[in-house]
N, C-alpha and C positions, 0 to 999 in steps of 0.2 A: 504494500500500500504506500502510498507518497506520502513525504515529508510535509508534515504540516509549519515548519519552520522556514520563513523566509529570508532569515539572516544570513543562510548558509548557501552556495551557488546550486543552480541545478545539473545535474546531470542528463542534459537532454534526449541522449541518446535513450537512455534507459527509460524515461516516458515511450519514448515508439515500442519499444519491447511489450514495455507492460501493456502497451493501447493494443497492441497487434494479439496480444494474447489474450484480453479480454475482450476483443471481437469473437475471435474463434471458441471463446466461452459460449457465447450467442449461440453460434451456427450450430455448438453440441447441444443447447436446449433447445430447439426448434424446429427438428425434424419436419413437423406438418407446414414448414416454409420452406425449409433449406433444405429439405432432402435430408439423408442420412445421415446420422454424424459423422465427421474426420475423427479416425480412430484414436488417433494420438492428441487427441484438442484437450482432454482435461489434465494433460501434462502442462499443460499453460500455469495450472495452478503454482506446481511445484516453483515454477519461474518466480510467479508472483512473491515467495517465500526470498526466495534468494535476493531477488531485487530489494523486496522490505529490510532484510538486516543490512545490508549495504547502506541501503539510504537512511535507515534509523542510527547505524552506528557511524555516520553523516553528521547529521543532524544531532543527536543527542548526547554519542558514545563519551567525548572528551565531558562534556558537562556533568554527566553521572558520574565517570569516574572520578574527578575531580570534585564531585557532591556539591556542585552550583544548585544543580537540581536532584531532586527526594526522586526515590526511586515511584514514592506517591504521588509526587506531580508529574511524573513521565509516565503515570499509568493511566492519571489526568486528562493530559495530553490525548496518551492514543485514544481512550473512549470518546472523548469528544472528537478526534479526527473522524470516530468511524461512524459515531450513533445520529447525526441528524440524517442523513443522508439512506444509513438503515430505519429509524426510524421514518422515513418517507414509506422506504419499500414495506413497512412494517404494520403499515397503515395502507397501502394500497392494497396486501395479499391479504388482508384480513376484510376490508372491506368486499374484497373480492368473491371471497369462502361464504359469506352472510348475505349476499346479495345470489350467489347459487342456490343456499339454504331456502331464502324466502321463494324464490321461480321453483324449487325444488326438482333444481337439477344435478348432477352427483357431478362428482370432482373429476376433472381431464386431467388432472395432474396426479394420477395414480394410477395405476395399469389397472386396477378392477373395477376404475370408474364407482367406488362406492359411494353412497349418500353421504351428505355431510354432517358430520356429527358437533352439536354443538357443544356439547362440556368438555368434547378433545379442542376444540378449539379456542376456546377460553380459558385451558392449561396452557394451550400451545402460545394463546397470545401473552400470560403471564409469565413467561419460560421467557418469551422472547422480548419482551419488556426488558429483563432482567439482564439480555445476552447470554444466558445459559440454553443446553438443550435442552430437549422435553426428555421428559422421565422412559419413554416408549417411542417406538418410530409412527409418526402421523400417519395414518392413513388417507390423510386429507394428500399427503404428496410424496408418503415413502420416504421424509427425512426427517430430523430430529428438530427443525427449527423451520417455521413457516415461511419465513425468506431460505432456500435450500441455501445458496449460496453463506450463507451467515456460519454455516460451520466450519469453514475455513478461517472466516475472521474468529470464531473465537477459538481455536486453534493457534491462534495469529497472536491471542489476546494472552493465551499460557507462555508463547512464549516469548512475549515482550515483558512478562510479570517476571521471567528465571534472569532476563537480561537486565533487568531495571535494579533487582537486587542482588544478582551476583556477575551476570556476562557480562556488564559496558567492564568490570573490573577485575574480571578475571586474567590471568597468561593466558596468552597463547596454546600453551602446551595444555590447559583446563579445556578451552574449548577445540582443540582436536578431539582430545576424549568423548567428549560430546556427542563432535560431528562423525566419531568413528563407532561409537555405540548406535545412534542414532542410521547408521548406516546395515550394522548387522541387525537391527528389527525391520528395515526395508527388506532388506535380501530375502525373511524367514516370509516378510507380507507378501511378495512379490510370487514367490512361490506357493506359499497358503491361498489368495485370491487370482493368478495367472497374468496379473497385469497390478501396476500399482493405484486403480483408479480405484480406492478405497479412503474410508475418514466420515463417511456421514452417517454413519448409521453405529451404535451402541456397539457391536460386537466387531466393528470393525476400528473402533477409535485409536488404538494401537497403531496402526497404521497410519493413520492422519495427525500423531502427534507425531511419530519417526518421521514425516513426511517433511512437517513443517521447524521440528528441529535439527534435521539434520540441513537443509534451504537456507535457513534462516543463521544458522550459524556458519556455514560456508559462506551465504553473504558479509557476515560480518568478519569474518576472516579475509577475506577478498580485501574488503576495505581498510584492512590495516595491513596490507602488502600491498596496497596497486603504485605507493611511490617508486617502489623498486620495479617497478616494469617501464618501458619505454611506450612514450603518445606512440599512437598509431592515423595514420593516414585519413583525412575524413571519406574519405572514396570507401574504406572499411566498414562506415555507416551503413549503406546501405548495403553490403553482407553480411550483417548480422539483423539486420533488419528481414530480408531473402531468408535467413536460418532456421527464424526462428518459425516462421510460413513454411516452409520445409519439412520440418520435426512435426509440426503439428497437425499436419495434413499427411504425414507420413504412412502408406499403406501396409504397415507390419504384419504378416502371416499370425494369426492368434497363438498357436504353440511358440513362436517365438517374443510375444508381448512381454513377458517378463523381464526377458533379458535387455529387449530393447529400452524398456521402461527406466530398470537399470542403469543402462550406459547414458542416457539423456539425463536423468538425474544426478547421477554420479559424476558423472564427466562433461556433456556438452552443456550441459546449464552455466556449471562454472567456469568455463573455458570460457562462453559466451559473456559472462558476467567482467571475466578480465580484461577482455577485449573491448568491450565496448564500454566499460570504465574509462579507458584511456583513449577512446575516440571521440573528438570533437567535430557533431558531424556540417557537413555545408548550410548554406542558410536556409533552401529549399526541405532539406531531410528534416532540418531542425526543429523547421514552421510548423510541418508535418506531425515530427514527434512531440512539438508539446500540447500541438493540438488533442495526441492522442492520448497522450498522458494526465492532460486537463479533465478528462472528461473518462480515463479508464475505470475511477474506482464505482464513478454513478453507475458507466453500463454494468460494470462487475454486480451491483447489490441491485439494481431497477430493474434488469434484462428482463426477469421473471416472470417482476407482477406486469411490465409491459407489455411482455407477449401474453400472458394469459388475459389481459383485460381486452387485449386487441382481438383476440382469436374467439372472443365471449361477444364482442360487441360487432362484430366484422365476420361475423364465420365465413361467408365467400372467398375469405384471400386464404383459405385453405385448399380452393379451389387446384386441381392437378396442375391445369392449365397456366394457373400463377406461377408454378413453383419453378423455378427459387426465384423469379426477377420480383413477386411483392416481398419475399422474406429480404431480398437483397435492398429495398427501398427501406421497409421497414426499420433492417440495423443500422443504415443511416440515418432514419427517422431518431433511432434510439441514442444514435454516437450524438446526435446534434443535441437533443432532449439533454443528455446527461451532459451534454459540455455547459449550457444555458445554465441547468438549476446549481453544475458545482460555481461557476463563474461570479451567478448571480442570487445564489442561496447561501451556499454551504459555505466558499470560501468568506463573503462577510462573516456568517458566525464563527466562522475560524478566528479573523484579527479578532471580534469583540475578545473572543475567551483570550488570546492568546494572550492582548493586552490585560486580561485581570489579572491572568496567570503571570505577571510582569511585576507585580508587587513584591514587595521586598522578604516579606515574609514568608514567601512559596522562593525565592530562586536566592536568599544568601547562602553564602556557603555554611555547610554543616560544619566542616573543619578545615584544617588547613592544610592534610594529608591530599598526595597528590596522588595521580592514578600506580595501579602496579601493574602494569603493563611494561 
């Protein structure tokens, strides 16, 4: 998820990454627009992990460790970065579910089409009030949180809480252990479920925390090595931008998904992440990238209740005939929608909080120890 700190520079490349990956989030939820899903598209996620610790240990890493800031106001921070915005989607998939309930029409976001149950859905909205999952998988849509996507952020959310009080200030050699534990409960998930597209559902969470701690701390790794790497080329930009379209649309044989899953996590994520750390791309790519970056985390959390309200209110553009040229209008519809509400929603309430959180008694230093790093 991006940096909600604007003191620090952006890495513009890494917006195209993340934008490009949270489109192809899209195209995997929308099959009745876009055709089938790209096999490889929920690898996107694992990206999203890796990019976050980079840009978190960016933007915050020096100040936690240095105790400018409480590991409680950087936990501050990320809920406000992430809840108005879920909160939107959190209020649209709920209005959504109750407005089925009353036509008494049963849920298309569940493969049995069952009715809709309303006291599952009033745990499920106070579960997700809270950002936790629900106690049971919904049947209202076969995941643990009414917004599906939200189980990765709070995924996202455990492991920004291990970083806040122990990662921004841990060695080096702490978080390898980490990223190398973290790595042999992939391998056991990978082989256990035959591809790593796991983390939403209660018996699979094992896997979605390895997922997002092992990401997440290779990101922050990354970024406490990329001055020892040499800039690279801006012409580079746009091949890693081509790569990560590549991998994600990638047509992997299923008996070999695991392994591929694997190697793209383990290896081309972070390979990609050094690279285009140290690529400052052209003006063109740039425009581009932070166009897509501005606007990646609304489509990432809106995509949902978008297409489900569209496809409730519009059934025709389900139509054969449409496919994929309305699903293909549509995710621009959606890229443009989510660029507008972060530009001229979200990000204002971002400065308001950021300036309270500016006060002295949330950012003096705790002490005067410096990091151990």
């Amino acid at each position: 998820m991006p940096s909600n700190n604007s003191q620090h520079p952006r890495f513009v490349l890494l917006d195209g990454l993340r934008g490009i990956a949270a489109l192809f989030i899209i195209q995997r939820h929308a099959p009745s627009l876009l055709g089938d899903e790209l096999p490889s598209s929920y690898l996107g996620v694992d990206l999203f992990f890796a990019l976050s610790g980079f840009v978190l240990a960016h933007a915050y890493g020096a100040a936690i460790a240095d105790q400018w800031i409480s590991a409680l106001a950087f936990m501050k921070m990320r809920l406000f970065r992430l809840y108005p915005l879920y909160g939107l989607a959190l209020f649209l998939m709920t209005t959504f579910f109750i407005t089925l309930w009353l036509s008494n029409v049963p849920t298309p976001l569940d493969d049995l089409h069952r009715p809709i149950d309303l006291q599952e859905l009033a745990i499920a909205l106070v579960t997700g009030l809270l950002f936790i999952p629900a106690p049971f998988s919904l049947t209202l849509n076969g995941a643990l949180f009414l917004v599906h996507p939200a189980w990765s952020l709070f995924n996202e959310l455990v492991a920004n809480i291990v970083y806040g009080l122990w990662g921004a200030r841990a060695r080096t050699k702490h978080l390898l252990i980490v990223v190398a534990v973290s790595a042999v409960v992939l391998v056991f998930a990978a082989a256990e479920f035959g591809r790593l597209h796991a983390g939403f559902r209660w018996s699979e969470m094992h896997a979605g925390m390895a997922r997002v701690f092992f990401s997440f701390f290779v990101g922050v790794l990354i970024y406490r090595l990329r001055s020892r790497l040499p800039k690279v080329q801006p012409l580079v930009a746009i091949g890693c931008l081509a790569f990560v379209i590549l991998i994600l649309a990638f047509p992997t044989p299923k008996p070999l998904k695991a392994y591929f899953d694997l190697f793209v996590v383990v290896f081309c994520w972070p390979g990609l992440l050094l690279v285009a750390s140290r690529c400052v791309p052209d003006p063109v790519t740039g425009k581009i990238s932070a166009f897509l970056g501005t606007a990646s985390y609304a489509v990432y959390v809106l995509h949902v209740p978008l297409l489900a309200w569209t496809e409730h209110l519009l059934p025709h553009i389900t139509d054969s005939r449409a496919i994929p040229y309305a699903g293909l209008v549509l995710m621009a519809a959606i890229t443009a929608v989510s660029w507008y509400v972060t530009v001229h929603m979200d990000q204002p309430l971002q400065r308001w909080f950021k300036n309270r959180l500016r006060r002295p008694q949330v950012f003096r230093p705790i002490s005067d120890s410096g990091s151990t790093r």
